[in-house]
DRENPA-3360 file (N, C-alpha, C; in nm, 2 decimals, always signed):
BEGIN
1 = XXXXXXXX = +11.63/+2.80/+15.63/+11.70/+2.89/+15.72/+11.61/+2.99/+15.78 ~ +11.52/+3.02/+15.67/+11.40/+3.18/+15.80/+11.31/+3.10/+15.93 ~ +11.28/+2.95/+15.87/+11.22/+2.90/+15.96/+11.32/+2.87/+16.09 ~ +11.42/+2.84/+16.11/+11.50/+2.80/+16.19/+11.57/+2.90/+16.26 ~ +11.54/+3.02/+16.20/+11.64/+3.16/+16.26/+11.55/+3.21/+16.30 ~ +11.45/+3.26/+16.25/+11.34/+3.36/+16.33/+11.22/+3.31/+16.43 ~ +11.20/+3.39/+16.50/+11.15/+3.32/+16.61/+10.98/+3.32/+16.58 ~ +10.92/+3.17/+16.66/+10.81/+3.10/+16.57/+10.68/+3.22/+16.61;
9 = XXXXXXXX = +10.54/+3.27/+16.55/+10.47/+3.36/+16.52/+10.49/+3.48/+16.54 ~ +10.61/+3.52/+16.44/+10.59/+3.67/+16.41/+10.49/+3.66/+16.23 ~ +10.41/+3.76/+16.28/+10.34/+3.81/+16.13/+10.42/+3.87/+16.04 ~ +10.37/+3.88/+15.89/+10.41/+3.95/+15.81/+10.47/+4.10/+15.87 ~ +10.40/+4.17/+15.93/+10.48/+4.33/+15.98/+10.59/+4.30/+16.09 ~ +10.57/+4.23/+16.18/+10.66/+4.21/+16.25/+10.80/+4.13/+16.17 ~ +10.80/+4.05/+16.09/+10.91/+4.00/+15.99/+10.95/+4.18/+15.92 ~ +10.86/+4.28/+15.87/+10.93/+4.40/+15.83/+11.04/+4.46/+15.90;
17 = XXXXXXXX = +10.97/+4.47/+16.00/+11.05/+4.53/+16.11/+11.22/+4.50/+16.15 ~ +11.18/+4.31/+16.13/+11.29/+4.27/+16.22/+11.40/+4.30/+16.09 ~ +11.40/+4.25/+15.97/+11.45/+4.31/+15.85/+11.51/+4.47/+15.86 ~ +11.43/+4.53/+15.91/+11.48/+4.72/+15.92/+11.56/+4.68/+16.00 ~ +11.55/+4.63/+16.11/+11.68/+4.65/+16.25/+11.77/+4.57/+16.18 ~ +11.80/+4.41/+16.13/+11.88/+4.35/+16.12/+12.01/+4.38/+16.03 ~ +11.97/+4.44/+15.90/+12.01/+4.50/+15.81/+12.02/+4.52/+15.67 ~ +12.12/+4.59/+15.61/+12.06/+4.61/+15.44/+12.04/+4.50/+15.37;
25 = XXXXXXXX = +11.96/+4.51/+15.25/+12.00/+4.41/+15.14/+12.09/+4.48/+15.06 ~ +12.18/+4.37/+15.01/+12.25/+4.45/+14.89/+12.29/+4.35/+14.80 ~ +12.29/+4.42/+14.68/+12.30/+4.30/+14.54/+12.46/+4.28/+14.54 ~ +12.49/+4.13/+14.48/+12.67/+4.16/+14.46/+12.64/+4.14/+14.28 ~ +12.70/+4.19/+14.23/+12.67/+4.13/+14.06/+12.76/+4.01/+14.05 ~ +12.77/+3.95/+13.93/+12.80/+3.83/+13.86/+12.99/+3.84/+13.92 ~ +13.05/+3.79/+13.95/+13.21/+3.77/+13.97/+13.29/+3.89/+14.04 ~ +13.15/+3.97/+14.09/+13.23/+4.05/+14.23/+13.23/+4.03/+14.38;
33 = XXXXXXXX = +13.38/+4.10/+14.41/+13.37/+4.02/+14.58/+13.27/+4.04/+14.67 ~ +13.21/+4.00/+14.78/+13.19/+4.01/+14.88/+13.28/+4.05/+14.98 ~ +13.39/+4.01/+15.01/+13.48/+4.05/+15.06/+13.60/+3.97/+15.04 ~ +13.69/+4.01/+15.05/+13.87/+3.95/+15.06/+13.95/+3.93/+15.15 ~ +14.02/+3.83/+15.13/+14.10/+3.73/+15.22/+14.19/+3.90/+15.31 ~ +14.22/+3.91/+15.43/+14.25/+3.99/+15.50/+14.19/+4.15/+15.52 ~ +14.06/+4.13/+15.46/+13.96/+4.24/+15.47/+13.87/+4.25/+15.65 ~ +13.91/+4.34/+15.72/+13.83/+4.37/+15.85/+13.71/+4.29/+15.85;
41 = XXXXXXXX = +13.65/+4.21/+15.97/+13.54/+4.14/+15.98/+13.47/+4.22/+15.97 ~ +13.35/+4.28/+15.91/+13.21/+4.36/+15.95/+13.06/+4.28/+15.98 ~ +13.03/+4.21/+15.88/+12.90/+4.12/+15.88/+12.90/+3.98/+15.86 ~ +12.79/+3.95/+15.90/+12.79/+3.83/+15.88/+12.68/+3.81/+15.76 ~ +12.68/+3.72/+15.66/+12.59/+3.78/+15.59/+12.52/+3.67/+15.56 ~ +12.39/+3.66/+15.50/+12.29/+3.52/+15.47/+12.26/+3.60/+15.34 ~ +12.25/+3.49/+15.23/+12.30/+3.45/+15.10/+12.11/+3.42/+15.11 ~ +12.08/+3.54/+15.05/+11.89/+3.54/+15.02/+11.84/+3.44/+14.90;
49 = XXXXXXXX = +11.95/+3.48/+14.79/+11.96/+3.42/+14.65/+12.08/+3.48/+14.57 ~ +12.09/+3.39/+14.49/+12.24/+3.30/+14.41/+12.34/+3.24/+14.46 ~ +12.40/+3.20/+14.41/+12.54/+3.15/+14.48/+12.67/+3.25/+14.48 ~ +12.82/+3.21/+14.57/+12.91/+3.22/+14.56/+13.00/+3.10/+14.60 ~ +13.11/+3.15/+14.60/+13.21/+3.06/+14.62/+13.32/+3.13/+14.71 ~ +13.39/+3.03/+14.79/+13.48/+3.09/+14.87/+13.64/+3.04/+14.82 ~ +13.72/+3.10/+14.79/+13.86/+3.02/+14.80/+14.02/+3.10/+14.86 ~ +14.14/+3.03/+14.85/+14.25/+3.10/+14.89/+14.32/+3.09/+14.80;
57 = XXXXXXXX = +14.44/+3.15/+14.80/+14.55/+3.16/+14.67/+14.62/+3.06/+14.75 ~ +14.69/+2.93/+14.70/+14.78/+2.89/+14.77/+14.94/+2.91/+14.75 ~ +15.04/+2.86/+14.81/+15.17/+2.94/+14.81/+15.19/+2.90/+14.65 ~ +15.15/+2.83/+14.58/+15.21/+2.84/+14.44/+15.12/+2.93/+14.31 ~ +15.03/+3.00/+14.39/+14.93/+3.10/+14.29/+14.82/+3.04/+14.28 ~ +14.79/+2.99/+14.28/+14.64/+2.85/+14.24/+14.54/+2.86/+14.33 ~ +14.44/+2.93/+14.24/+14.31/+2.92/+14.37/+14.26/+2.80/+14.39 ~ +14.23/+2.80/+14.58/+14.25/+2.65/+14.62/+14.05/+2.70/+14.66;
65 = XXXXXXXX = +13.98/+2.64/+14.60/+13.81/+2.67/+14.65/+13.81/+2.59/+14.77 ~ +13.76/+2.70/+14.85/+13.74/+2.62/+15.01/+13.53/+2.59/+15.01 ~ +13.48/+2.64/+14.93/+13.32/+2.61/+14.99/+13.26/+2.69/+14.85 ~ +13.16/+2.64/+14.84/+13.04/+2.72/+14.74/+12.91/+2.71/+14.86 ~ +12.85/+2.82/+14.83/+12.70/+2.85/+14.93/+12.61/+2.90/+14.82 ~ +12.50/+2.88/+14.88/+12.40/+2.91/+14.84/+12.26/+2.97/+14.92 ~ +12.16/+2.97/+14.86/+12.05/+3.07/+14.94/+12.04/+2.99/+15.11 ~ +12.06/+3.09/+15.22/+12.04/+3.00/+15.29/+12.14/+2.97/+15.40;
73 = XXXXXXXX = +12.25/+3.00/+15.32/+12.37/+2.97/+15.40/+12.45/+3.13/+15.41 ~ +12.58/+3.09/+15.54/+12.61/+3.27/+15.58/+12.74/+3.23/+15.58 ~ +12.77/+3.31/+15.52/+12.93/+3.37/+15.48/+12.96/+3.45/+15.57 ~ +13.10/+3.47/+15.63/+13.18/+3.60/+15.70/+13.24/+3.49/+15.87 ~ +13.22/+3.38/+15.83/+13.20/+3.32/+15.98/+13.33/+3.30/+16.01 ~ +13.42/+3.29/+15.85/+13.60/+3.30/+15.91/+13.64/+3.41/+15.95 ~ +13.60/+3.50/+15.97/+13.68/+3.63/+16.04/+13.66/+3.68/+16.17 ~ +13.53/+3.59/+16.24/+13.50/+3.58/+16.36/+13.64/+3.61/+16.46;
81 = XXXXXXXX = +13.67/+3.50/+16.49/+13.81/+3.43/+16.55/+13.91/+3.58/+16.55 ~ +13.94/+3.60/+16.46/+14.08/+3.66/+16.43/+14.03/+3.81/+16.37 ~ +13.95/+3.83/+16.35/+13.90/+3.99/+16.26/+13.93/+4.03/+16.16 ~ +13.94/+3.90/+16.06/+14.01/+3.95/+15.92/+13.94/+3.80/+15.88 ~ +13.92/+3.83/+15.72/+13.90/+3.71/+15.67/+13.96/+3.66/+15.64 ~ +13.98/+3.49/+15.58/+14.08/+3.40/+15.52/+14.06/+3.37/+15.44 ~ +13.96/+3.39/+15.34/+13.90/+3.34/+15.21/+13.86/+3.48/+15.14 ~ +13.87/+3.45/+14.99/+13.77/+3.56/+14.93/+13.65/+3.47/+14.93;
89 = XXXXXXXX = +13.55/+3.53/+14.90/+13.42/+3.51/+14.87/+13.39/+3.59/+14.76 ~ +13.39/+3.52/+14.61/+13.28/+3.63/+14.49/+13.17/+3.54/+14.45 ~ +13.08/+3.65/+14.41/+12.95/+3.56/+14.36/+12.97/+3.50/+14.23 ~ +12.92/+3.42/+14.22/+12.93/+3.32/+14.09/+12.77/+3.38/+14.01 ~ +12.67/+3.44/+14.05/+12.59/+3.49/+13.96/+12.52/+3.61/+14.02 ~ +12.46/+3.69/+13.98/+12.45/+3.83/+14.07/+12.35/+3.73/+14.20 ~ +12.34/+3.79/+14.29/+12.35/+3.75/+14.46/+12.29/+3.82/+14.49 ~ +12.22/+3.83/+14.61/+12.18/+3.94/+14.71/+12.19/+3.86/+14.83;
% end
């Protein structure tokens, strides 16, 4: 994913930089959300290391898993559309 997103000969400082502008890191610990199904869209986020999982409650209570991600891959892309999300997202091991 850094090869295919960032654009080809930035040096080491210039990769610092683009990090400061783009934004925070932040850890999720072990089986906490990232965010919840009807939570305001804010970010879009790339998954640096561990995994999570995405799912919905369906009409009979039963979490229905819609996706697992991992390093690499970006979560938040269902709330684009509509401004709310449709899935929770919790990490399955602490995350950043």
């Amino acid at each position: 994913m850094h090869q295919l997103c960032l654009p080809l000969g930035l040096d080491e400082a210039d990769i610092d930089r683009l990090y400061q502008i783009i934004g925070r890191r932040s850890r999720v610990a072990r089986d906490e959300s990232l965010y919840r199904m009807g939570d305001p869209f804010r970010n879009l986020y790339a998954i640096r290391f561990g995994h999570f999982k995405t799912y919905q409650i369906n009409p009979s209570g039963e979490q229905q898993i819609t996706g697992f991600q991992m390093a690499g891959d970006l979560l938040g892309m269902d709330a684009i559309s509509f401004d709310r999300h449709h899935c929770d997202a919790v990490a399955l091991e602490d995350s950043e």
